[in-house]
Backbone of each chain as ProteinMPNN parsed JSONL, in Angstrom:
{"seq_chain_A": "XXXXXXXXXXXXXXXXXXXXXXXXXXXXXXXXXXXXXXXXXXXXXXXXXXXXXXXXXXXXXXXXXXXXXXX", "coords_chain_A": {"N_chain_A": [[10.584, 14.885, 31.977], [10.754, 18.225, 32.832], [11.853, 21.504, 31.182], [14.152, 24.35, 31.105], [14.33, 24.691, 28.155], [13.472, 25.9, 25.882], [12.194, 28.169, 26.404], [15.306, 29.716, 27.284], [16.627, 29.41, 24.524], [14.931, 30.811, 23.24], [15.477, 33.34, 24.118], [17.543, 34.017, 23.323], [17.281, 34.345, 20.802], [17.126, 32.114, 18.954], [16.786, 29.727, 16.416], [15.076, 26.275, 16.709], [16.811, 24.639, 14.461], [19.066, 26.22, 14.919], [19.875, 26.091, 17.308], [20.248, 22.942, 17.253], [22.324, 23.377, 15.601], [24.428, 23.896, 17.569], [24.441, 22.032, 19.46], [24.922, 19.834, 18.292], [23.248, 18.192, 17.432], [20.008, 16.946, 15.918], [17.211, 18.595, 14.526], [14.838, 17.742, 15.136], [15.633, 16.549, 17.301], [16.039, 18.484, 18.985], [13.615, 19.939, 19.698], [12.022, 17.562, 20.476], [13.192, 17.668, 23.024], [12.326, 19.87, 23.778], [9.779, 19.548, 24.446], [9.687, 18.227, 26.306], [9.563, 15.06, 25.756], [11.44, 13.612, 25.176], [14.152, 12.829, 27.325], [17.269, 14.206, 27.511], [20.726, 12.174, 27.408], [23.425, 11.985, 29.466], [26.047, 13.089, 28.443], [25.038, 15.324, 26.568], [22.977, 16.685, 27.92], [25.202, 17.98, 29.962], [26.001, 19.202, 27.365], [24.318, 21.476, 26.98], [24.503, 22.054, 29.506], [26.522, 23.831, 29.304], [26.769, 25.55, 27.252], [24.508, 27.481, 27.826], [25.168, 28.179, 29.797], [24.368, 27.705, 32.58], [24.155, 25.564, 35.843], [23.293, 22.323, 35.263], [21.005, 21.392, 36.667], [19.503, 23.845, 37.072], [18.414, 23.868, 34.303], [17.159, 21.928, 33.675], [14.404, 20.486, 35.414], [13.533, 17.892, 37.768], [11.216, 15.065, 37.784], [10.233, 15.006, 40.653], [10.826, 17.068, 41.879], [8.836, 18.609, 40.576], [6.754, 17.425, 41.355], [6.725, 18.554, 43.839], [6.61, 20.906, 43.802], [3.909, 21.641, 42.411], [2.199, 20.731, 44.333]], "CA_chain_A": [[11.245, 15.912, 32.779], [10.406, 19.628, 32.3], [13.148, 22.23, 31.116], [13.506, 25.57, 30.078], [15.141, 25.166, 26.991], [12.586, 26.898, 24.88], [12.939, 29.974, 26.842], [16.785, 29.942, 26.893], [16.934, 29.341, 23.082], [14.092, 32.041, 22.53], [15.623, 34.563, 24.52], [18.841, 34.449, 22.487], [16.98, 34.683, 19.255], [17.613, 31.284, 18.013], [16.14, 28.841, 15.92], [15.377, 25.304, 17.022], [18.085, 24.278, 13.955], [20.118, 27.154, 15.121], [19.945, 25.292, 18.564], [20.525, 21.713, 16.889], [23.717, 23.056, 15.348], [25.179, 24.123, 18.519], [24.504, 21.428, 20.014], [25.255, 18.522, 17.364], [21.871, 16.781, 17.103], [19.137, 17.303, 15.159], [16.299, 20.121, 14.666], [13.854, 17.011, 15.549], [16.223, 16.017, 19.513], [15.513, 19.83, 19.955], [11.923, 20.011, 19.558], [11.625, 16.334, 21.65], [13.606, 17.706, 24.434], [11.988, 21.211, 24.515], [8.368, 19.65, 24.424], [9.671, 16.591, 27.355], [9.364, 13.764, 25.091], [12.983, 13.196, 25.514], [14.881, 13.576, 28.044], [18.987, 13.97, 27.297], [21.465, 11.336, 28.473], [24.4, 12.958, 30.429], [26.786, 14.443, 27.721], [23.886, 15.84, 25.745], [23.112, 17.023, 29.392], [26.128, 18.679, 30.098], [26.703, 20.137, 26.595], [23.34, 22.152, 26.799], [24.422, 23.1, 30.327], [27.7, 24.283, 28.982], [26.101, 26.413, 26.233], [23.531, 28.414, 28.512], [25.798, 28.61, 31.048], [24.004, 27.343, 33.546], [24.017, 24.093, 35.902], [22.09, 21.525, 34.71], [19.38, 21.292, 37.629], [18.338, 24.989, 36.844], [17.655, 24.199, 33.299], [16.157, 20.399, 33.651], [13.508, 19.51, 36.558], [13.531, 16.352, 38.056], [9.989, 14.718, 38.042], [9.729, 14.7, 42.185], [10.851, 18.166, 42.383], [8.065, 19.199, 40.145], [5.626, 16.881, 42.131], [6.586, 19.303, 45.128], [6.295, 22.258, 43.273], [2.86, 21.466, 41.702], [1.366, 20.574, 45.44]], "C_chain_A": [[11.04, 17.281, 32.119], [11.868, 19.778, 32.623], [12.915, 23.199, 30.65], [14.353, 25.646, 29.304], [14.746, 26.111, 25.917], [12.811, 28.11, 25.325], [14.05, 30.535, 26.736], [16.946, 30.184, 25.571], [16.297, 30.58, 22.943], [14.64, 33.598, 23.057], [17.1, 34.768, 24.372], [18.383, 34.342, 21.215], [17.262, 33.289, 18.661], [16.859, 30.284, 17.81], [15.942, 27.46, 16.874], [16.788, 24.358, 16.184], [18.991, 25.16, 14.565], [20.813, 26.332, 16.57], [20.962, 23.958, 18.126], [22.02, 21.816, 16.674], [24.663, 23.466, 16.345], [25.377, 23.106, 19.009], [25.148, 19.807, 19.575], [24.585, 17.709, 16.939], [20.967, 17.866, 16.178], [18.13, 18.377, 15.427], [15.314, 19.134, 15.451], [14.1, 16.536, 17.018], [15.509, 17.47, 20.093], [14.47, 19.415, 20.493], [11.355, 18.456, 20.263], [11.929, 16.889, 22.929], [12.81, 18.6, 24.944], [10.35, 21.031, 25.125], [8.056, 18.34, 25.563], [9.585, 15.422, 26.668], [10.5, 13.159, 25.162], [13.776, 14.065, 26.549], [16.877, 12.695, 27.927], [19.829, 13.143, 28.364], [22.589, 12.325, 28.537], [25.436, 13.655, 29.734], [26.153, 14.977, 26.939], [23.104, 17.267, 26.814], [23.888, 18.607, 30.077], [26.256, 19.541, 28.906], [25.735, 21.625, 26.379], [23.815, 23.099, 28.241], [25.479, 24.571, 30.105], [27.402, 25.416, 28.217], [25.123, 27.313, 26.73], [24.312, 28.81, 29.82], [25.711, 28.765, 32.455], [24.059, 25.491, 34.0], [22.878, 23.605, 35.549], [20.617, 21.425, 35.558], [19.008, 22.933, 37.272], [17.807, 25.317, 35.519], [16.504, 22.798, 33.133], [15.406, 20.433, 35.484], [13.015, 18.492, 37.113], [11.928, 16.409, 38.321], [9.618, 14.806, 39.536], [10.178, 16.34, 42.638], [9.295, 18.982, 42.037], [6.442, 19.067, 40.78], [5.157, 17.86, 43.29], [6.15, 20.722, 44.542], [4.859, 22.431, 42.928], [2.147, 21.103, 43.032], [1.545, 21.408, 46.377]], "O_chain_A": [[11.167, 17.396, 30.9], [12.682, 19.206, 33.348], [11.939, 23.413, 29.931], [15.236, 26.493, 29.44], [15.452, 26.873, 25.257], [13.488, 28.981, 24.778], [14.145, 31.655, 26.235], [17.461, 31.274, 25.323], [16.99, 31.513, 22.536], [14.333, 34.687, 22.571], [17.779, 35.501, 25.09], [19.281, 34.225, 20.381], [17.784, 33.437, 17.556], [16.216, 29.804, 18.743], [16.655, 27.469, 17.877], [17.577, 23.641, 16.799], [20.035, 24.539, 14.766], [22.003, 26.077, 16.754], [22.133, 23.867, 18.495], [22.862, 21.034, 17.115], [25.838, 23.398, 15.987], [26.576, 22.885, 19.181], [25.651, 18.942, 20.293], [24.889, 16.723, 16.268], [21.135, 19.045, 15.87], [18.188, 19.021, 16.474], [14.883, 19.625, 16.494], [13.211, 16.209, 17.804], [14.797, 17.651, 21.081], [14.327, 18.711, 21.493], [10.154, 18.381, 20.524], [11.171, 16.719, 23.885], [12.438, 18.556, 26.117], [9.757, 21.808, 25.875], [7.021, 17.706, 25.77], [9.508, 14.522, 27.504], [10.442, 11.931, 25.217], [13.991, 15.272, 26.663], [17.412, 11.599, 28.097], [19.795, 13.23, 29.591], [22.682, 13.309, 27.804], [25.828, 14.725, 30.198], [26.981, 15.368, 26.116], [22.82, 18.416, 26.477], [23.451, 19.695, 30.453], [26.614, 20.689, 29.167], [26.166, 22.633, 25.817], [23.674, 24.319, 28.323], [25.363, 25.737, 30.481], [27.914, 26.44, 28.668], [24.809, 28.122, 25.857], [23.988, 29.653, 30.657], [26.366, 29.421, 33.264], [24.036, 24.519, 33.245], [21.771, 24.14, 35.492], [19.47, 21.397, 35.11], [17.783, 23.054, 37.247], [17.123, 26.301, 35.239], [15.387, 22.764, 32.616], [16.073, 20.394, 36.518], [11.845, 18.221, 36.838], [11.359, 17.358, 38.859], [8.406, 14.636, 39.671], [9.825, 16.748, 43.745], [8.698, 19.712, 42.828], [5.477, 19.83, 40.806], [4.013, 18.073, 43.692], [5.295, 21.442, 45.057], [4.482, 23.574, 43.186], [0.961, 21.218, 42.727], [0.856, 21.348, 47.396]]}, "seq_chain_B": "XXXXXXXXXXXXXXXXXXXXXXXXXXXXXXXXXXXXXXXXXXXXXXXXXXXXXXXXXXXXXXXXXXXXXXXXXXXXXXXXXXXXXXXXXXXXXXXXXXXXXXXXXXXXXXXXXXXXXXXXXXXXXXXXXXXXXXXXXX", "coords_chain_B": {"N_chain_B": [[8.447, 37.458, 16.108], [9.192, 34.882, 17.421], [7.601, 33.299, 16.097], [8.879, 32.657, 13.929], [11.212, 32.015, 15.5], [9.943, 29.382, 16.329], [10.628, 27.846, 13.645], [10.146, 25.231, 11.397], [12.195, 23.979, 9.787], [15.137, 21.867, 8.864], [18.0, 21.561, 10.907], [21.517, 22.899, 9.575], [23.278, 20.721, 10.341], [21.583, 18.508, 10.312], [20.919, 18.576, 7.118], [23.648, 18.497, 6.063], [24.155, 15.596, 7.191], [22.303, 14.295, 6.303], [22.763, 14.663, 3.307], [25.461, 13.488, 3.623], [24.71, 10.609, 3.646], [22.843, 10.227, 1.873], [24.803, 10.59, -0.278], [26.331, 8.106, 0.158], [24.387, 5.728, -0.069], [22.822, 6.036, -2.023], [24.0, 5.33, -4.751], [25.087, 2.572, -3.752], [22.133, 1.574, -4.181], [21.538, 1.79, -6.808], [23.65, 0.437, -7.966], [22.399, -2.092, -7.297], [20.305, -2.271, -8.569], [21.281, -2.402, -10.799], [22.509, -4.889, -10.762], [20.802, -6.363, -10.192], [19.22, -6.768, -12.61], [20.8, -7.201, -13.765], [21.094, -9.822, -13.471], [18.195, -11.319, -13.301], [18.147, -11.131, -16.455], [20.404, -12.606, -17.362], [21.174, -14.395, -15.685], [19.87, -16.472, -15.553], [18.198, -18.429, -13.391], [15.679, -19.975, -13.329], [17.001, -21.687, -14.544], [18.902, -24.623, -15.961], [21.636, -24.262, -15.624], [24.535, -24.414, -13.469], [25.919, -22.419, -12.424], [23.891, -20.917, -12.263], [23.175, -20.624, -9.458], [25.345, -18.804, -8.572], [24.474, -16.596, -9.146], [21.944, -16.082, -8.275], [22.806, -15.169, -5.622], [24.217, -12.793, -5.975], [23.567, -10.022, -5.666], [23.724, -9.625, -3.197], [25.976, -8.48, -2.807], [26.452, -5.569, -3.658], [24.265, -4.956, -2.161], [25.172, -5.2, 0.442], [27.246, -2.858, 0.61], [24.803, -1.12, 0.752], [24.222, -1.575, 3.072], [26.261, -0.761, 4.582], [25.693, 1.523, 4.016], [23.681, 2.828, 5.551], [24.574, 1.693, 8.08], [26.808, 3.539, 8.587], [25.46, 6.172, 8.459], [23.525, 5.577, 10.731], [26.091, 5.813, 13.032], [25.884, 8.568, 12.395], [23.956, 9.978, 13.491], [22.025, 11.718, 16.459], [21.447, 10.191, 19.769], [18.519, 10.348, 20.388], [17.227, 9.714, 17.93], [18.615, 7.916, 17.034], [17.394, 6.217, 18.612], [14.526, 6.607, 17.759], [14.723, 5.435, 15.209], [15.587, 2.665, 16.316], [12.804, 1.346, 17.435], [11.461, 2.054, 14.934], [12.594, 0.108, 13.401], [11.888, -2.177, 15.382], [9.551, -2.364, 15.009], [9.018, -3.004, 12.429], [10.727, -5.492, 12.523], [8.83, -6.691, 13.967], [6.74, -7.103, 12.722], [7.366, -8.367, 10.019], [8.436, -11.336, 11.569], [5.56, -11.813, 12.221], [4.405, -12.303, 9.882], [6.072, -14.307, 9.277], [5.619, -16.79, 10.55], [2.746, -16.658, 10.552], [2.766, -17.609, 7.505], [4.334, -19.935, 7.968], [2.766, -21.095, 9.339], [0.439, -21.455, 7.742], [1.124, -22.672, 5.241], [1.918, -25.281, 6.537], [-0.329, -26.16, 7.147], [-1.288, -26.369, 4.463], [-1.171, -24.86, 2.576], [0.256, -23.636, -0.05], [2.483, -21.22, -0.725], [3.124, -19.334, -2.901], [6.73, -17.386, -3.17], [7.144, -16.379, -0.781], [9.513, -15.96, 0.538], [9.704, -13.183, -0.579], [7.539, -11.76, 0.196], [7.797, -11.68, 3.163], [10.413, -10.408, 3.268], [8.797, -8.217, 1.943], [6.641, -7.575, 3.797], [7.865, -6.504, 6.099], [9.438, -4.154, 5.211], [7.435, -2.497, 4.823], [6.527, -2.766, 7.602], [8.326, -1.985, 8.795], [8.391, 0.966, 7.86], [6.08, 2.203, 8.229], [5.961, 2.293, 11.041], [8.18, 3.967, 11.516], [7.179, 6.53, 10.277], [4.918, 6.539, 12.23], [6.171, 6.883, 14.863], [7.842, 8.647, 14.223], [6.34, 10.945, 14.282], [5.349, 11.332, 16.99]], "CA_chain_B": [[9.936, 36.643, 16.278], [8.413, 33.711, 18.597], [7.018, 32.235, 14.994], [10.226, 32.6, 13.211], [12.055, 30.734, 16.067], [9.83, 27.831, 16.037], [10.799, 27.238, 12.431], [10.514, 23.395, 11.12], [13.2, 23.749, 8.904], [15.921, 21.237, 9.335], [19.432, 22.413, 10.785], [22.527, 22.707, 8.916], [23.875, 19.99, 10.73], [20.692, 17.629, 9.5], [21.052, 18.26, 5.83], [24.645, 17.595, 6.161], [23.997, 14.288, 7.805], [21.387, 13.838, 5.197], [23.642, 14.375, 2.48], [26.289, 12.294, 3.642], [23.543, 9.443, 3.717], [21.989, 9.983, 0.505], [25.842, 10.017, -1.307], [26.855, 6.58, -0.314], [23.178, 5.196, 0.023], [22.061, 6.155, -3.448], [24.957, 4.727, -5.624], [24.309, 1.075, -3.597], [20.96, 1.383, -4.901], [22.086, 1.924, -8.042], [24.277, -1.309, -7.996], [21.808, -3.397, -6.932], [19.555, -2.709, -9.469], [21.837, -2.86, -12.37], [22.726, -6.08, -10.193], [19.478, -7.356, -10.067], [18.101, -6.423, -13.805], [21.536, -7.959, -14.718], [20.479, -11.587, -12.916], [17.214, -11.229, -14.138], [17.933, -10.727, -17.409], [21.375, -13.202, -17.725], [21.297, -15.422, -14.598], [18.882, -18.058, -15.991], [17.288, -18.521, -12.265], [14.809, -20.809, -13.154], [17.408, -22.741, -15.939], [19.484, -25.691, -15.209], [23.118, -24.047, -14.971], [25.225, -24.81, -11.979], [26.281, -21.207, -12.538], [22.28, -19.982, -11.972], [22.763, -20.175, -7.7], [25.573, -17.833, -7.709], [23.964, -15.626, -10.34], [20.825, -15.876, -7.268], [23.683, -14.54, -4.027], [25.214, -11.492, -6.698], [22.795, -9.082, -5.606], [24.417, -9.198, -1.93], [27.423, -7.664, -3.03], [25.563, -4.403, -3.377], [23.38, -5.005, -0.749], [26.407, -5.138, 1.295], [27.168, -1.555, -0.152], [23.544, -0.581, 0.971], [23.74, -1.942, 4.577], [27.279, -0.408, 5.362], [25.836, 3.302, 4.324], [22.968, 2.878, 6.929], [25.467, 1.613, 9.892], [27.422, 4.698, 9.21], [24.124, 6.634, 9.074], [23.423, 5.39, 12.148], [26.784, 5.926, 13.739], [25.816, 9.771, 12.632], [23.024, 10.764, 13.79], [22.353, 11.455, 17.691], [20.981, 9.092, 20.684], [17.056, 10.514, 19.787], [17.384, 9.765, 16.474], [18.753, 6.08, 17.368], [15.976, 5.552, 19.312], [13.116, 6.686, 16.861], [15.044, 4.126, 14.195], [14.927, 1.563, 16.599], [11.523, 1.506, 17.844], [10.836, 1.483, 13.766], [13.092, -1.141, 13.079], [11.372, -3.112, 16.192], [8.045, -2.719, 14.504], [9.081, -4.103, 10.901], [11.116, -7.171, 12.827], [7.642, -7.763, 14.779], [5.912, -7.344, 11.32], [8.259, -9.58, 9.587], [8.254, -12.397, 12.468], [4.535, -12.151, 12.4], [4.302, -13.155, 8.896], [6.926, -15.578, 9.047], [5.064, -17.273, 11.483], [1.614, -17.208, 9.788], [3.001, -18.087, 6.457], [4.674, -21.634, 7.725], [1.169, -22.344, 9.316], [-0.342, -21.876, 6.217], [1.854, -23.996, 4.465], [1.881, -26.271, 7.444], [-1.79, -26.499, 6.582], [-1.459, -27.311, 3.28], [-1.752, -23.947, 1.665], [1.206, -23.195, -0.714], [1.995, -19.784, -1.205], [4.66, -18.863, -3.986], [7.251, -16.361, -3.282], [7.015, -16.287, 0.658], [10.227, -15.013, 1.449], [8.856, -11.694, -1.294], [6.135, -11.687, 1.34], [8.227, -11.401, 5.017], [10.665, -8.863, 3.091], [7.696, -6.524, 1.886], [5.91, -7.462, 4.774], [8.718, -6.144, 7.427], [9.678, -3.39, 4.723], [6.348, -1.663, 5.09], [6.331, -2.342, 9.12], [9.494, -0.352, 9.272], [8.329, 2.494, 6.951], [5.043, 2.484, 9.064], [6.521, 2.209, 12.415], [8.861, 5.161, 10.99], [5.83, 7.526, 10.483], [4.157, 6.631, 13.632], [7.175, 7.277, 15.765], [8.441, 10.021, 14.104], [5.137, 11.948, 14.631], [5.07, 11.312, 18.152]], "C_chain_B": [[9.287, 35.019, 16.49], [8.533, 32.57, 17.258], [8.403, 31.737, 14.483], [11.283, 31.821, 13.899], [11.327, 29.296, 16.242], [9.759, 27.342, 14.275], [10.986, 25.789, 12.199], [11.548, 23.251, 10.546], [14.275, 22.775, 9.646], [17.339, 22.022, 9.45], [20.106, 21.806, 9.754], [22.892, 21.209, 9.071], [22.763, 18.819, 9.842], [20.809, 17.153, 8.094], [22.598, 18.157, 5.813], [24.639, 16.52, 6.25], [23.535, 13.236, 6.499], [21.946, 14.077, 3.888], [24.59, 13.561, 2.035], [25.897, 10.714, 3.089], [23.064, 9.484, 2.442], [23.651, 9.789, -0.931], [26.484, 8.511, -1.004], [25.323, 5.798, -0.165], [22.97, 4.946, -1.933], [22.783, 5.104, -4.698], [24.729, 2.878, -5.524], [22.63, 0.995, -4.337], [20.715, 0.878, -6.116], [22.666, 0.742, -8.71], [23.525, -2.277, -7.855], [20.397, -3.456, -7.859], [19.954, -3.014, -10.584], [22.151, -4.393, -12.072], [21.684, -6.897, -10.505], [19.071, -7.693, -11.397], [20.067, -7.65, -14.33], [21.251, -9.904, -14.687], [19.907, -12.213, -13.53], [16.91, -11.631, -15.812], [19.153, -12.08, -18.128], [21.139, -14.6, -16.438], [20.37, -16.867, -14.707], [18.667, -18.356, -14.843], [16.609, -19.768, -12.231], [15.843, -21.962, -14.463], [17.983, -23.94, -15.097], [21.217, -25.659, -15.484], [23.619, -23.709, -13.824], [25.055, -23.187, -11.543], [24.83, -20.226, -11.609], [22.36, -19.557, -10.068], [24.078, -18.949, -7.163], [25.452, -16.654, -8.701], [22.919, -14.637, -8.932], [21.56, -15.096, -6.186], [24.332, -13.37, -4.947], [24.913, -10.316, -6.157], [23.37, -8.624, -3.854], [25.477, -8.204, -2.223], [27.175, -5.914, -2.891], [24.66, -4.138, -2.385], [23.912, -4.632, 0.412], [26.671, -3.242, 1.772], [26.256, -0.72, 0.958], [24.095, -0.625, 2.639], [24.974, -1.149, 5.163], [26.925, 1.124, 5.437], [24.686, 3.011, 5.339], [23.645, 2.464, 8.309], [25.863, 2.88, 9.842], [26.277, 5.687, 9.353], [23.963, 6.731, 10.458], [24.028, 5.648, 13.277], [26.643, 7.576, 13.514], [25.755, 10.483, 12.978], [22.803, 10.434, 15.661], [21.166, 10.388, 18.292], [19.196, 9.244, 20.303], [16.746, 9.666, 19.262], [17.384, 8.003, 16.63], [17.873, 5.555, 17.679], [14.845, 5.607, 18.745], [13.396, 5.206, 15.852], [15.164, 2.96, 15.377], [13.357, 1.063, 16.846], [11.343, 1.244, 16.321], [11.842, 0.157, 13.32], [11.888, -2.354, 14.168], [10.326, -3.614, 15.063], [8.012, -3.303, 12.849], [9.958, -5.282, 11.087], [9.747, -7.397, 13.055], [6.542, -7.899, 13.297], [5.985, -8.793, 10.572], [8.318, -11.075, 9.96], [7.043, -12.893, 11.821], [3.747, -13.004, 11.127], [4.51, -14.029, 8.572], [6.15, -16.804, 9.501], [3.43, -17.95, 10.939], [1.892, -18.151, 8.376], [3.611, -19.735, 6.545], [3.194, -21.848, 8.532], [0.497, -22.632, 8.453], [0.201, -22.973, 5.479], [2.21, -25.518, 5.455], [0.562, -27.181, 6.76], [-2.052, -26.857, 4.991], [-1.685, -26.15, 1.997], [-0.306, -23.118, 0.61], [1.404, -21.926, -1.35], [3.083, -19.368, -1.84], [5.188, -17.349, -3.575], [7.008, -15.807, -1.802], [8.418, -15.413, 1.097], [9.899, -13.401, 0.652], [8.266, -11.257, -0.315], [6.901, -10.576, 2.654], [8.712, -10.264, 4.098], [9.569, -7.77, 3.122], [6.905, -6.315, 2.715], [7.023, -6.581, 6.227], [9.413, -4.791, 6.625], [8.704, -2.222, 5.223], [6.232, -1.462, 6.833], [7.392, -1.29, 9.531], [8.952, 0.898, 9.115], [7.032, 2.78, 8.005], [5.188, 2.663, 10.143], [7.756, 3.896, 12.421], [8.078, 5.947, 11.615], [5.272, 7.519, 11.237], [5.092, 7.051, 14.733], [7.51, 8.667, 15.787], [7.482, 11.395, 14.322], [4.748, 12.461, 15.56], [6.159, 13.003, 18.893]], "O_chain_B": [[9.016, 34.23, 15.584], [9.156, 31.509, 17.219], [8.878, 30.612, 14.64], [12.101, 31.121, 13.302], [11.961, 28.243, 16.291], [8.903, 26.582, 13.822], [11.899, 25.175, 12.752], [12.049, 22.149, 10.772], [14.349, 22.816, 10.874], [17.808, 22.796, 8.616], [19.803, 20.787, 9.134], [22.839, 20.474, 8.086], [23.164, 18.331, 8.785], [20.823, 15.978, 7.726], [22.725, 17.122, 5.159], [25.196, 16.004, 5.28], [23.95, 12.197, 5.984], [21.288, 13.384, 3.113], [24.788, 13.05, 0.932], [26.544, 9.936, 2.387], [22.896, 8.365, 1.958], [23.642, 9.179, -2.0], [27.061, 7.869, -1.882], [25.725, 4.635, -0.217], [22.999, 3.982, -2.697], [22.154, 4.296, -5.382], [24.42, 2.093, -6.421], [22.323, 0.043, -5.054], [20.009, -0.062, -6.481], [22.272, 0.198, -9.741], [23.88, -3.386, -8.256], [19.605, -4.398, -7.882], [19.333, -3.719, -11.38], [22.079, -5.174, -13.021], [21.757, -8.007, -11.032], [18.569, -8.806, -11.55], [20.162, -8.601, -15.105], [21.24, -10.798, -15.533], [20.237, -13.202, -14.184], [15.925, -12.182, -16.303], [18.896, -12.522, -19.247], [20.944, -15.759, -16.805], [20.323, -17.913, -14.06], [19.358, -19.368, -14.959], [16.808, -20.589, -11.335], [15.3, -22.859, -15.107], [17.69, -24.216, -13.933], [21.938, -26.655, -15.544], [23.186, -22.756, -13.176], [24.329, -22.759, -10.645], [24.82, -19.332, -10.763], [21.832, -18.593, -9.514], [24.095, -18.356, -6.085], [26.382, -15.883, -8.937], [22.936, -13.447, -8.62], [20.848, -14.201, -5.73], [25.302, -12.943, -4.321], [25.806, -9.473, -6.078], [23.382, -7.466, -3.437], [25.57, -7.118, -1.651], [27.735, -5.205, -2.055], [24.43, -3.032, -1.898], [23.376, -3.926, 1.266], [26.394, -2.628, 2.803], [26.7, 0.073, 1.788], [24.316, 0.421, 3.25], [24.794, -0.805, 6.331], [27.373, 1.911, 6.271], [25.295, 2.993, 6.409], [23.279, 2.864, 9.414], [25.512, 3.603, 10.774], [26.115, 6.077, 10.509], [24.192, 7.692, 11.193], [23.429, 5.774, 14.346], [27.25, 8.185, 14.395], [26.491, 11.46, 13.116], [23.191, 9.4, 16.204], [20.258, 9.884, 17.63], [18.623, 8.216, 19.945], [16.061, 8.768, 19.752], [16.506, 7.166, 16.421], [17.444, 4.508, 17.194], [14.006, 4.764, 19.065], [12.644, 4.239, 15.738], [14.439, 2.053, 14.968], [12.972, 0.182, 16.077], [11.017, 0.068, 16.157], [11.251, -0.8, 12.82], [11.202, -3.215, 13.617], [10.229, -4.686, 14.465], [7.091, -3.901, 12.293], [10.093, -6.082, 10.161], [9.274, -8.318, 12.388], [5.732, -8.8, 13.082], [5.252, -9.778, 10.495], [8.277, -11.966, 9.111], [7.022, -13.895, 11.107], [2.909, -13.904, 11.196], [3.831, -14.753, 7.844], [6.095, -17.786, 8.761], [3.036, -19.116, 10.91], [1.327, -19.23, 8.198], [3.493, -20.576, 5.654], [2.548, -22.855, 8.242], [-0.033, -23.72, 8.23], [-0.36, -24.036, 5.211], [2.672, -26.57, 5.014], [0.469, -28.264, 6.182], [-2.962, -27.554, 4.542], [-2.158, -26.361, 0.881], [-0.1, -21.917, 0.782], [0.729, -21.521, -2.297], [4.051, -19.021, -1.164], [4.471, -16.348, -3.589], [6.632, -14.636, -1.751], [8.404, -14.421, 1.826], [9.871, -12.439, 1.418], [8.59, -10.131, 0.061], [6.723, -9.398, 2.964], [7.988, -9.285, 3.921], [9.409, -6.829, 3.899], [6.315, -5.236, 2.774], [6.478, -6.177, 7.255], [10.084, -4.156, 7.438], [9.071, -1.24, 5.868], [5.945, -0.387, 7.359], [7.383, -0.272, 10.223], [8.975, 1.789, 9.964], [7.176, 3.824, 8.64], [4.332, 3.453, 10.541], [7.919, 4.653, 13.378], [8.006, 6.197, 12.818], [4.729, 8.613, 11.389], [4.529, 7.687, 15.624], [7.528, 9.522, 16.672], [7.859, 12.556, 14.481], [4.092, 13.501, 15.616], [6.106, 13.297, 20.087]]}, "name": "protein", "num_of_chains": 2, "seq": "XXXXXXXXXXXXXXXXXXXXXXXXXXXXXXXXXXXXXXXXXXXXXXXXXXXXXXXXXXXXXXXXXXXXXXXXXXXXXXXXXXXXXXXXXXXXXXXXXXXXXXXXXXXXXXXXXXXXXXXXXXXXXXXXXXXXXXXXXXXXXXXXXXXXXXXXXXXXXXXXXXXXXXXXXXXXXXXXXXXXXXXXXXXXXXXXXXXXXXXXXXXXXXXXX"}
């Protein structure tokens, strides 16, 4: 699943640890989530939406939205 | 900037974690070798006192030690994280198995091989640690 967490984080100046410790996980969940290799189960989810201050569908992209987007 | 925010460095939160983990980890270690070298060294193993088989089960006690700081470890660190250590755990059980497995055919077959369970441990030791590094890279 694509997301823009990299952009969010980068355009508040902050580290990927800087990220991690907001969030409670590691510098290494960041850097999975930001690059799609992981995608966050639902309070991991929520606590990222909580922290950018946005809902969750405008920072994560569901795979079939992206299908539409990309055709 | 850009560079400076993709820094590798580990967060705060990490070397915390990783602190926690290395103060009750290390000390079991510690026990189980003064444990072991004490066995070794007093436990007559190969003698013929009764005493010698629970000289051989002492080394659990510390072991014990060992295995309770990796649960809490485990209960630490987040859902990712869980999932990279499983996936390497998988791959030093399927290691482990795989040896187990060859090693009674061999000896099925007639081929006696001293110090077999030495074997599966260091054989399912190394699949972890390898299964580790391949995961964690990904």
């Amino acid at each position: 699943m694509k997301n823009q967490l990299k952009t969010l984080r980068e355009d508040r100046g902050w580290t990927q640890g800087a990220l991690a410790d907001r969030l409670g996980v590691s510098r290494q969940t960041v850097n999975a989530l930001e690059t799609g290799r992981y995608d966050p189960a639902l309070p991991l989810a929520f606590r990222i939406a909580r922290l950018f201050g946005q809902p969750i569908e405008s920072i994560f992209t569901p795979p079939e939205e992206q299908d539409v987007a990309e055709s | 900037m850009t560079n400076k925010l993709d820094s590798k460095d580990r967060s705060e939160g990490d070397r915390e974690k990783s602190r926690a983990y290395q103060r009750e980890f290390w000390p079991g270690i510690l026990a189980y070798t003064v444990v072991l070298i004490g066995v070794l060294v007093w436990g007559d193993l190969d003698g013929n006192s009764p005493w010698r088989f629970l000289w051989a089960v002492l080394p659990v006690i510390p072991a014990l030690w060992i295995v309770r700081a990796v649960l809490r470890h485990v209960r630490r660190i987040d859902d990712y994280q869980r999932l990279l250590l499983l996936q390497a755990l998988g791959g030093g059980f399927a290691v482990a198995m795989i040896a187990s497995v060859t090693l009674a055919f061999l000896e099925i077959a007639g081929l006696s091989v001293p110090g077999v369970g030495w074997i599966i441990y260091g054989a399912g030791m190394l699949g972890w640690i390898v299964s580790g590094a391949v995961v964690g890279r990904r």
